[in-house]
MARMAR-21228 format. One record per residue (C-alpha): x, y negated, z negated. Coordinates in pm, whole numbers, plus 32768, in hexadecimal, padded with zeros to 4 digits. Example, Ala and Ser with C-alpha at 12.3 -4.5 7.8 and 13.67 -1.06 7.14 Angstrom:
2
84CE81C27CF4 8557806A7D36 
This chain:
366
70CF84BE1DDA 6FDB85041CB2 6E7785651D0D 6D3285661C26 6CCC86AB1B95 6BA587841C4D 6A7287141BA4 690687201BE1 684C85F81C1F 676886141B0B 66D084E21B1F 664C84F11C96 65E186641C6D 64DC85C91B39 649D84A81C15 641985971D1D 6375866E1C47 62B385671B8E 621684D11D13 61DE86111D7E 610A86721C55 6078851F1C73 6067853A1E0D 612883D71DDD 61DA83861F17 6330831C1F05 640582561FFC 656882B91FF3 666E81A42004 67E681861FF0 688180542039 673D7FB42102 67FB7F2E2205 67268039232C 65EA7FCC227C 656F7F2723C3 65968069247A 643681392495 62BB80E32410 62AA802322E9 625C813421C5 61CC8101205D 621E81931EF0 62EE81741DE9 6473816C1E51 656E82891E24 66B381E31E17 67EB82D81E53 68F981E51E0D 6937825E1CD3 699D83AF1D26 6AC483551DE4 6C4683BE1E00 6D1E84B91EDB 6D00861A1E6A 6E0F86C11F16 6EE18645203E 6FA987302118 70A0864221CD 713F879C227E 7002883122C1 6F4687052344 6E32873E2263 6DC486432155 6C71868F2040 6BEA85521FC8 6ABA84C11F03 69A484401FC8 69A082CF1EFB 6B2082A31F7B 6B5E81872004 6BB981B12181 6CC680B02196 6D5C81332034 6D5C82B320FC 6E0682402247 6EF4816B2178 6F8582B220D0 6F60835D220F 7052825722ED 7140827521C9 71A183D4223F 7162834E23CE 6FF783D123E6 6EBA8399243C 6D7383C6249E 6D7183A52614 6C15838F2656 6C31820725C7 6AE5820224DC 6A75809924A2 6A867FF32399 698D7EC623D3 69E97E56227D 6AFB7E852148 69D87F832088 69ED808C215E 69ED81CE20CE 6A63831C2151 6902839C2130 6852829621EB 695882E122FE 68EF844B2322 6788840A22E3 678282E8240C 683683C424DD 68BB82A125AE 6A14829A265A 6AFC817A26D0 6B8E813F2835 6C3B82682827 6B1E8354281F 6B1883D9298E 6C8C845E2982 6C86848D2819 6B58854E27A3 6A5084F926DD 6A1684CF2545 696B861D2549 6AA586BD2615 6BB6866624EA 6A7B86E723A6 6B1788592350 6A4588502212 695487DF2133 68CD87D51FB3 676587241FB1 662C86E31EBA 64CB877D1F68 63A0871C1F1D 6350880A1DFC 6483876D1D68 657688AC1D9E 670888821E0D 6745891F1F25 6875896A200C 68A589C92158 69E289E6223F 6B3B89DB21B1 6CAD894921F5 6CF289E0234C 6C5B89A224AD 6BF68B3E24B5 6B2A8B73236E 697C8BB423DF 68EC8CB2245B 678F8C592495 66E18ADF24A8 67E189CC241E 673F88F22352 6859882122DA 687F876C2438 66F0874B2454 671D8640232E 67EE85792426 66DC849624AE 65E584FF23BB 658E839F230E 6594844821D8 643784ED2242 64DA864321F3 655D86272088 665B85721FA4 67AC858E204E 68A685A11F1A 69E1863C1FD3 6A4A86652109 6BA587232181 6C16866B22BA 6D1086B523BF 6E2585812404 6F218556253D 709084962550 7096836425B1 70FF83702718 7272830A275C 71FF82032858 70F9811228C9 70C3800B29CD 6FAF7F462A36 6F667EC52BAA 6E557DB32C4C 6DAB7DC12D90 6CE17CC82E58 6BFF7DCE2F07 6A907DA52EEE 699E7EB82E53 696C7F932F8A 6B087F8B2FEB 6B3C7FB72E4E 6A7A80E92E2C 6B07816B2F5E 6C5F81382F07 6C3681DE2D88 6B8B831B2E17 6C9B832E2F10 6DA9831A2DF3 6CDC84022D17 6CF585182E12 6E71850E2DF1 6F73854E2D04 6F9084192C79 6F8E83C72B18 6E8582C82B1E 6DE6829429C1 6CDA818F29CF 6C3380B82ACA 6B977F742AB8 6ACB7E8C2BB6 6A0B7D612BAC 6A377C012C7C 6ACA7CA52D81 6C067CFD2CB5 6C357E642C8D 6D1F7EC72B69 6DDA80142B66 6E88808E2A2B 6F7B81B52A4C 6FED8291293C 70F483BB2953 727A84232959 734882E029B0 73B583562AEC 724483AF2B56 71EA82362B09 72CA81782BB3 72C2826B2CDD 714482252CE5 717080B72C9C 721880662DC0 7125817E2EC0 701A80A32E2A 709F7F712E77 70F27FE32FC3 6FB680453033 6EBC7F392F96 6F987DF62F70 6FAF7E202DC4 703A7D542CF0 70C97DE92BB2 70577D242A38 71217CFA2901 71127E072834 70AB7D262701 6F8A7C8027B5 6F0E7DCE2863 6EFC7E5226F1 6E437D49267D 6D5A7D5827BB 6D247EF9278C 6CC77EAF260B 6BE27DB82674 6B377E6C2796 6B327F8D2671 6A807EC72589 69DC7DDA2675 6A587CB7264E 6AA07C5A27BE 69DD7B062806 690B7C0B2904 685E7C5E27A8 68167B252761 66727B1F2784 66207A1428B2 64E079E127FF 64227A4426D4 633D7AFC2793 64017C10282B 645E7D3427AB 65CA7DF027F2 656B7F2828AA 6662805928EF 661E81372A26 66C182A329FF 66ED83062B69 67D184252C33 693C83872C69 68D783972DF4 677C82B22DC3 677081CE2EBA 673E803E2E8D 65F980392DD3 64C87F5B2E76 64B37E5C2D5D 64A87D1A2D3E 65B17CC32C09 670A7CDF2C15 678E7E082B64 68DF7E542AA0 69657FCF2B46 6A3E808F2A46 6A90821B2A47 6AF282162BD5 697981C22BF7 68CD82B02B41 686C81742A39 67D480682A85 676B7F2329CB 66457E072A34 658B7CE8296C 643E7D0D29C2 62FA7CD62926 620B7DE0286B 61027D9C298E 61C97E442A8C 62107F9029D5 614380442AC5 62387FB52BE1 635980042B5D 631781652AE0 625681AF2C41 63A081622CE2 646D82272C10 63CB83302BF7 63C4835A2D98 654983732D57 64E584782C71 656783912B2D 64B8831129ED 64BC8198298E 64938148280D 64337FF22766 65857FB326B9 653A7E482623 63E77DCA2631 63CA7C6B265C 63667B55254A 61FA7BC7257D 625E7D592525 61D07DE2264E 60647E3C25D4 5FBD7F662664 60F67FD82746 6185813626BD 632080ED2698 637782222716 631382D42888 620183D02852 62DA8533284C 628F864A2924 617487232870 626188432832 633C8759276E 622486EC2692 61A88830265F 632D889B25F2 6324875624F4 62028777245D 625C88E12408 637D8872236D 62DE875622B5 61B78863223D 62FC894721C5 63B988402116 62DD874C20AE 617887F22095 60F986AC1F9D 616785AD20B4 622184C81FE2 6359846F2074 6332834A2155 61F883A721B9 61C282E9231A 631582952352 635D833224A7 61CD830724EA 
Protein backbone atom coordinates (compact mmCIF):
# COMPACT_ATOMS: atom_id res chain seq x y z
CA UNK A 1 0.00 0.00 0.00
CA UNK A 2 1.81 3.23 -1.21
CA UNK A 3 1.25 6.38 0.85
CA UNK A 4 1.98 10.17 -0.16
CA UNK A 5 5.13 11.66 1.08
CA UNK A 6 5.05 13.98 4.45
CA UNK A 7 4.57 17.38 3.15
CA UNK A 8 3.53 20.68 4.45
CA UNK A 9 0.49 22.19 3.40
CA UNK A 10 1.90 25.20 2.03
CA UNK A 11 -0.89 26.51 0.54
CA UNK A 12 -3.33 26.65 3.68
CA UNK A 13 -0.46 27.89 5.99
CA UNK A 14 -0.33 31.26 3.28
CA UNK A 15 -4.02 31.13 3.18
CA UNK A 16 -4.06 31.66 6.94
CA UNK A 17 -1.46 33.92 7.09
CA UNK A 18 -2.77 36.25 4.46
CA UNK A 19 -6.61 36.55 6.70
CA UNK A 20 -4.92 36.85 9.66
CA UNK A 21 -2.82 39.78 8.54
CA UNK A 22 -5.91 41.00 6.90
CA UNK A 23 -8.23 39.95 10.12
CA UNK A 24 -10.25 38.15 7.08
CA UNK A 25 -12.40 35.50 8.49
CA UNK A 26 -12.38 32.26 6.95
CA UNK A 27 -14.95 29.44 7.05
CA UNK A 28 -13.39 26.11 6.85
CA UNK A 29 -15.06 23.48 4.65
CA UNK A 30 -14.37 19.95 3.51
CA UNK A 31 -16.83 18.17 1.74
CA UNK A 32 -19.97 20.62 2.89
CA UNK A 33 -22.16 18.00 3.53
CA UNK A 34 -22.36 19.22 7.88
CA UNK A 35 -22.79 22.73 6.54
CA UNK A 36 -26.30 22.89 8.15
CA UNK A 37 -24.86 22.05 11.49
CA UNK A 38 -24.17 25.38 13.78
CA UNK A 39 -24.82 29.37 13.05
CA UNK A 40 -24.54 30.36 9.68
CA UNK A 41 -20.84 32.05 9.45
CA UNK A 42 -19.35 34.49 6.78
CA UNK A 43 -15.84 34.83 4.86
CA UNK A 44 -14.04 33.63 2.28
CA UNK A 45 -13.92 29.60 2.16
CA UNK A 46 -10.93 27.42 3.13
CA UNK A 47 -11.43 24.32 1.27
CA UNK A 48 -9.27 21.22 2.63
CA UNK A 49 -10.13 18.80 -0.03
CA UNK A 50 -7.17 19.18 -1.69
CA UNK A 51 -4.88 18.04 0.87
CA UNK A 52 -6.09 14.63 1.05
CA UNK A 53 -4.65 10.90 1.12
CA UNK A 54 -3.60 8.24 3.88
CA UNK A 55 -0.27 8.96 5.37
CA UNK A 56 0.54 5.91 7.14
CA UNK A 57 -1.77 2.98 8.07
CA UNK A 58 -0.87 0.48 10.76
CA UNK A 59 -3.27 -2.47 10.04
CA UNK A 60 -1.36 -4.43 13.22
CA UNK A 61 -1.29 -1.56 15.35
CA UNK A 62 -4.79 -0.24 14.79
CA UNK A 63 -3.57 3.08 14.09
CA UNK A 64 -4.08 4.87 10.72
CA UNK A 65 -2.53 8.95 9.90
CA UNK A 66 -4.51 10.52 7.26
CA UNK A 67 -5.07 13.96 5.52
CA UNK A 68 -7.84 16.00 6.75
CA UNK A 69 -9.43 16.55 2.87
CA UNK A 70 -9.74 12.49 2.71
CA UNK A 71 -12.61 11.42 1.76
CA UNK A 72 -14.42 9.42 4.65
CA UNK A 73 -15.94 6.72 2.57
CA UNK A 74 -12.47 6.39 0.50
CA UNK A 75 -10.75 5.89 4.43
CA UNK A 76 -13.28 3.25 5.76
CA UNK A 77 -13.15 1.54 2.36
CA UNK A 78 -9.32 0.74 2.92
CA UNK A 79 -10.02 0.19 6.44
CA UNK A 80 -12.87 -2.85 5.88
CA UNK A 81 -10.36 -4.24 3.42
CA UNK A 82 -8.18 -5.43 6.34
CA UNK A 83 -11.77 -6.05 8.55
CA UNK A 84 -11.68 -2.62 10.33
CA UNK A 85 -13.30 0.12 11.28
CA UNK A 86 -14.23 2.96 12.99
CA UNK A 87 -16.76 1.85 15.54
CA UNK A 88 -18.07 4.97 16.62
CA UNK A 89 -20.14 5.03 13.00
CA UNK A 90 -19.45 8.90 11.94
CA UNK A 91 -22.11 10.04 9.44
CA UNK A 92 -21.73 10.63 6.38
CA UNK A 93 -24.92 12.75 5.41
CA UNK A 94 -23.50 12.87 1.97
CA UNK A 95 -20.69 11.19 -0.59
CA UNK A 96 -18.19 14.61 0.25
CA UNK A 97 -17.41 13.84 3.48
CA UNK A 98 -14.08 14.35 4.49
CA UNK A 99 -12.07 12.93 7.35
CA UNK A 100 -11.63 16.43 8.68
CA UNK A 101 -15.14 17.47 8.76
CA UNK A 102 -15.68 14.17 10.70
CA UNK A 103 -13.35 15.15 13.51
CA UNK A 104 -14.22 18.76 13.39
CA UNK A 105 -18.26 17.85 13.74
CA UNK A 106 -17.46 15.57 16.30
CA UNK A 107 -20.69 13.60 15.69
CA UNK A 108 -21.05 9.79 16.17
CA UNK A 109 -23.48 7.15 14.70
CA UNK A 110 -25.79 4.67 16.64
CA UNK A 111 -23.07 3.14 18.07
CA UNK A 112 -21.82 5.94 20.14
CA UNK A 113 -23.04 4.94 23.70
CA UNK A 114 -21.16 1.46 23.67
CA UNK A 115 -18.62 2.61 21.33
CA UNK A 116 -17.06 5.89 22.35
CA UNK A 117 -17.07 8.98 20.91
CA UNK A 118 -15.04 10.75 17.76
CA UNK A 119 -12.86 12.45 20.30
CA UNK A 120 -12.21 8.88 22.16
CA UNK A 121 -10.49 7.15 18.82
CA UNK A 122 -8.19 11.16 17.93
CA UNK A 123 -4.51 10.03 19.34
CA UNK A 124 -3.09 12.98 17.38
CA UNK A 125 -3.11 15.92 15.54
CA UNK A 126 -1.14 18.34 12.93
CA UNK A 127 -3.25 21.74 12.55
CA UNK A 128 -2.90 25.45 10.99
CA UNK A 129 -3.53 28.33 14.00
CA UNK A 130 -4.45 31.39 13.46
CA UNK A 131 -1.04 33.08 13.04
CA UNK A 132 -0.70 30.55 10.28
CA UNK A 133 1.93 28.15 12.21
CA UNK A 134 1.79 23.98 11.90
CA UNK A 135 1.42 22.59 14.84
CA UNK A 136 1.23 19.03 16.38
CA UNK A 137 0.04 17.60 19.33
CA UNK A 138 -0.46 13.89 20.54
CA UNK A 139 1.04 11.02 18.69
CA UNK A 140 0.29 7.25 17.46
CA UNK A 141 -0.49 5.61 20.81
CA UNK A 142 -3.43 5.98 23.33
CA UNK A 143 -0.53 7.03 26.25
CA UNK A 144 1.43 9.96 24.62
CA UNK A 145 0.33 13.74 26.79
CA UNK A 146 1.22 14.81 29.64
CA UNK A 147 -0.55 17.94 30.24
CA UNK A 148 -3.93 19.45 28.33
CA UNK A 149 -4.65 17.35 24.99
CA UNK A 150 -5.43 19.45 22.44
CA UNK A 151 -5.71 17.06 19.61
CA UNK A 152 -9.14 15.60 20.94
CA UNK A 153 -10.40 19.31 21.79
CA UNK A 154 -10.57 19.70 17.82
CA UNK A 155 -13.15 16.91 17.92
CA UNK A 156 -16.31 19.06 18.04
CA UNK A 157 -14.54 22.17 17.46
CA UNK A 158 -16.37 23.42 14.11
CA UNK A 159 -13.18 24.34 12.89
CA UNK A 160 -13.30 27.39 15.48
CA UNK A 161 -9.86 26.16 16.75
CA UNK A 162 -7.59 25.99 13.61
CA UNK A 163 -7.06 24.20 10.24
CA UNK A 164 -7.16 20.49 10.94
CA UNK A 165 -4.62 19.03 8.27
CA UNK A 166 -3.88 15.51 9.96
CA UNK A 167 -5.24 13.59 12.28
CA UNK A 168 -3.78 9.98 13.64
CA UNK A 169 -6.85 7.92 14.52
CA UNK A 170 -7.34 4.77 16.38
CA UNK A 171 -9.53 1.84 14.33
CA UNK A 172 -11.23 -1.52 15.82
CA UNK A 173 -12.04 -5.12 13.95
CA UNK A 174 -14.97 -5.54 12.68
CA UNK A 175 -16.83 -7.62 15.18
CA UNK A 176 -17.23 -11.39 14.23
CA UNK A 177 -21.02 -11.12 14.63
CA UNK A 178 -24.11 -9.01 14.48
CA UNK A 179 -27.82 -9.34 14.83
CA UNK A 180 -30.55 -7.08 14.92
CA UNK A 181 -33.95 -7.53 16.99
CA UNK A 182 -37.60 -5.47 17.00
CA UNK A 183 -39.82 -4.81 19.83
CA UNK A 184 -43.37 -3.56 20.14
CA UNK A 185 -42.90 -1.86 23.60
CA UNK A 186 -43.84 1.71 23.93
CA UNK A 187 -41.31 4.55 25.07
CA UNK A 188 -41.62 4.16 28.88
CA UNK A 189 -41.40 -0.06 28.66
CA UNK A 190 -38.45 0.69 25.78
CA UNK A 191 -36.31 2.72 27.92
CA UNK A 192 -36.87 0.50 30.70
CA UNK A 193 -36.01 -2.54 29.01
CA UNK A 194 -32.50 -0.97 27.34
CA UNK A 195 -31.30 0.32 30.79
CA UNK A 196 -32.09 -3.01 32.17
CA UNK A 197 -29.95 -4.74 29.36
CA UNK A 198 -27.27 -2.07 29.67
CA UNK A 199 -26.61 -2.98 33.25
CA UNK A 200 -25.68 -6.51 32.14
CA UNK A 201 -23.21 -8.25 30.25
CA UNK A 202 -24.67 -8.19 27.18
CA UNK A 203 -23.15 -7.14 24.06
CA UNK A 204 -25.70 -4.69 23.02
CA UNK A 205 -24.32 -2.15 20.47
CA UNK A 206 -26.97 0.30 19.46
CA UNK A 207 -30.49 1.09 20.28
CA UNK A 208 -33.20 2.54 18.40
CA UNK A 209 -36.95 3.67 19.23
CA UNK A 210 -39.58 5.46 17.63
CA UNK A 211 -43.45 4.33 16.82
CA UNK A 212 -43.47 2.19 19.48
CA UNK A 213 -40.89 -0.20 17.86
CA UNK A 214 -37.80 -0.44 19.77
CA UNK A 215 -34.76 -1.77 17.76
CA UNK A 216 -31.80 -3.46 19.48
CA UNK A 217 -28.59 -4.14 17.57
CA UNK A 218 -26.02 -6.48 19.20
CA UNK A 219 -22.44 -6.70 18.36
CA UNK A 220 -19.74 -9.20 19.88
CA UNK A 221 -18.15 -12.91 19.76
CA UNK A 222 -20.73 -15.22 17.89
CA UNK A 223 -21.51 -17.17 20.74
CA UNK A 224 -22.25 -13.95 22.88
CA UNK A 225 -24.86 -12.96 20.09
CA UNK A 226 -26.87 -15.65 19.64
CA UNK A 227 -26.84 -16.41 23.41
CA UNK A 228 -28.23 -12.80 23.84
CA UNK A 229 -30.50 -13.10 20.85
CA UNK A 230 -32.54 -15.60 22.12
CA UNK A 231 -32.46 -13.97 26.32
CA UNK A 232 -33.79 -11.03 24.38
CA UNK A 233 -36.33 -12.61 22.70
CA UNK A 234 -37.29 -14.36 25.70
CA UNK A 235 -37.89 -11.66 27.83
CA UNK A 236 -39.51 -8.87 25.48
CA UNK A 237 -41.30 -10.94 22.66
CA UNK A 238 -38.32 -9.87 19.73
CA UNK A 239 -38.31 -10.61 16.56
CA UNK A 240 -34.93 -10.99 14.87
CA UNK A 241 -34.39 -8.82 11.07
CA UNK A 242 -32.40 -9.84 8.08
CA UNK A 243 -29.12 -9.00 8.33
CA UNK A 244 -29.20 -7.17 4.84
CA UNK A 245 -32.18 -4.99 5.71
CA UNK A 246 -30.93 -4.24 9.41
CA UNK A 247 -27.71 -2.93 7.57
CA UNK A 248 -29.43 -0.89 5.41
CA UNK A 249 -31.73 0.39 8.34
CA UNK A 250 -28.37 1.15 10.79
CA UNK A 251 -26.80 3.17 7.68
CA UNK A 252 -29.81 4.98 7.35
CA UNK A 253 -30.56 5.79 11.01
CA UNK A 254 -26.57 6.79 10.71
CA UNK A 255 -27.05 9.13 8.12
CA UNK A 256 -30.65 9.93 8.68
CA UNK A 257 -32.38 8.79 6.27
CA UNK A 258 -35.17 6.98 8.23
CA UNK A 259 -38.63 8.53 6.99
CA UNK A 260 -38.61 9.84 10.98
CA UNK A 261 -36.23 12.56 9.31
CA UNK A 262 -38.35 13.37 6.94
CA UNK A 263 -39.49 17.27 8.05
CA UNK A 264 -43.55 17.08 8.73
CA UNK A 265 -43.52 20.66 7.78
CA UNK A 266 -41.35 23.39 6.61
CA UNK A 267 -41.58 25.05 9.69
CA UNK A 268 -39.98 22.80 12.16
CA UNK A 269 -36.78 22.37 12.90
CA UNK A 270 -34.99 18.74 13.85
CA UNK A 271 -33.92 19.17 17.41
CA UNK A 272 -31.49 16.68 19.35
CA UNK A 273 -31.81 16.47 23.22
CA UNK A 274 -28.44 15.12 24.92
CA UNK A 275 -29.79 13.64 28.12
CA UNK A 276 -28.33 10.94 30.97
CA UNK A 277 -29.11 7.28 29.58
CA UNK A 278 -31.60 7.06 32.81
CA UNK A 279 -33.79 10.46 31.71
CA UNK A 280 -37.06 9.77 32.09
CA UNK A 281 -39.95 10.28 29.30
CA UNK A 282 -39.55 13.94 28.59
CA UNK A 283 -42.88 16.31 29.02
CA UNK A 284 -43.17 17.27 25.35
CA UNK A 285 -45.47 17.39 23.08
CA UNK A 286 -43.70 15.77 19.68
CA UNK A 287 -42.83 12.44 19.22
CA UNK A 288 -39.21 11.80 19.54
CA UNK A 289 -36.73 9.18 17.86
CA UNK A 290 -34.55 7.50 21.24
CA UNK A 291 -31.06 6.26 20.12
CA UNK A 292 -27.86 5.57 22.49
CA UNK A 293 -30.11 3.45 25.18
CA UNK A 294 -31.76 6.91 25.70
CA UNK A 295 -29.19 9.16 26.26
CA UNK A 296 -30.22 10.80 22.49
CA UNK A 297 -33.05 11.94 21.65
CA UNK A 298 -34.63 13.42 18.42
CA UNK A 299 -38.07 15.83 17.99
CA UNK A 300 -39.44 18.13 15.07
CA UNK A 301 -40.39 21.06 16.66
CA UNK A 302 -40.54 24.60 15.85
CA UNK A 303 -37.88 27.52 16.69
CA UNK A 304 -40.72 29.15 18.96
CA UNK A 305 -40.55 26.54 21.49
CA UNK A 306 -36.75 26.49 22.11
CA UNK A 307 -37.26 27.78 25.47
CA UNK A 308 -39.56 24.56 26.13
CA UNK A 309 -37.55 22.22 25.05
CA UNK A 310 -34.23 23.31 26.54
CA UNK A 311 -36.21 24.11 30.01
CA UNK A 312 -37.08 20.47 30.01
CA UNK A 313 -33.86 19.19 29.29
CA UNK A 314 -32.02 20.88 31.15
CA UNK A 315 -34.25 19.71 34.51
CA UNK A 316 -32.84 16.20 33.36
CA UNK A 317 -29.65 17.91 33.55
CA UNK A 318 -29.19 17.58 29.41
CA UNK A 319 -28.59 20.17 26.60
CA UNK A 320 -30.89 20.32 23.48
CA UNK A 321 -29.26 21.84 20.21
CA UNK A 322 -31.07 23.17 16.99
CA UNK A 323 -29.78 20.44 14.59
CA UNK A 324 -31.81 21.51 11.31
CA UNK A 325 -33.58 24.67 11.33
CA UNK A 326 -36.59 24.73 9.46
CA UNK A 327 -37.27 26.43 5.87
CA UNK A 328 -37.47 29.78 7.75
CA UNK A 329 -33.65 29.19 9.47
CA UNK A 330 -34.69 29.70 12.84
CA UNK A 331 -34.04 33.56 13.29
CA UNK A 332 -32.98 34.79 16.63
CA UNK A 333 -32.82 31.17 18.35
CA UNK A 334 -29.00 30.30 19.29
CA UNK A 335 -28.47 26.47 17.68
CA UNK A 336 -26.69 25.34 20.40
CA UNK A 337 -27.78 25.24 24.48
CA UNK A 338 -26.10 28.08 26.29
CA UNK A 339 -22.89 26.12 28.06
CA UNK A 340 -22.22 26.26 31.60
CA UNK A 341 -20.07 29.56 32.27
CA UNK A 342 -16.97 27.55 33.16
CA UNK A 343 -17.11 25.99 29.74
CA UNK A 344 -17.21 29.29 28.02
CA UNK A 345 -14.68 30.71 29.99
CA UNK A 346 -12.38 27.36 29.05
CA UNK A 347 -13.34 28.11 25.11
CA UNK A 348 -12.79 31.34 24.83
CA UNK A 349 -9.31 30.83 26.34
CA UNK A 350 -8.60 28.51 23.87
CA UNK A 351 -9.99 30.50 21.03
CA UNK A 352 -7.83 33.74 22.50
CA UNK A 353 -4.67 31.06 22.39
CA UNK A 354 -5.23 29.71 19.00
CA UNK A 355 -6.92 32.06 17.14
CA UNK A 356 -6.25 35.59 18.79
CA UNK A 357 -7.52 37.45 15.13
CA UNK A 358 -10.93 35.50 15.32
CA UNK A 359 -11.02 34.30 11.91
CA UNK A 360 -11.92 30.86 11.74
CA UNK A 361 -15.62 30.48 11.60
CA UNK A 362 -16.17 33.21 13.60
CA UNK A 363 -19.89 32.62 15.09
CA UNK A 364 -20.16 29.19 14.25
CA UNK A 365 -20.88 27.53 17.62
CA UNK A 366 -22.45 31.13 18.68
Amino acid sequence: MSFPPHETPGELIDRVRAAAAAHAPLHIAGGRTKAFYGEAVAGDTLSTTSWSGIVSYEPTELVVTVRAGTPLAELEAVLAERGQCFPFEPPHFGPGGTVGGMVAAGLAGPARASAGAVRDYVLGARFINGRGELLTFGGQVMKNVAGYDVSRVLAGSLGTLGVITEVSLKVLPVAPAEATLVFALGQHEALEQVHRWGGQPLPVNASRWTADRLTVRLRGAVAAVEAACERLAREAGGTRLDPAQAGRDWADARDQRLPFFEAPAADLGLWRLSVPQTAPVLDLPWAPLIEWQGAQRWLWAPAGAAGQIRAATAAVNGHATLFRAGADGAPGVPRFHPAATAIQTITQRLRAEFDPAGIFTPGRMG
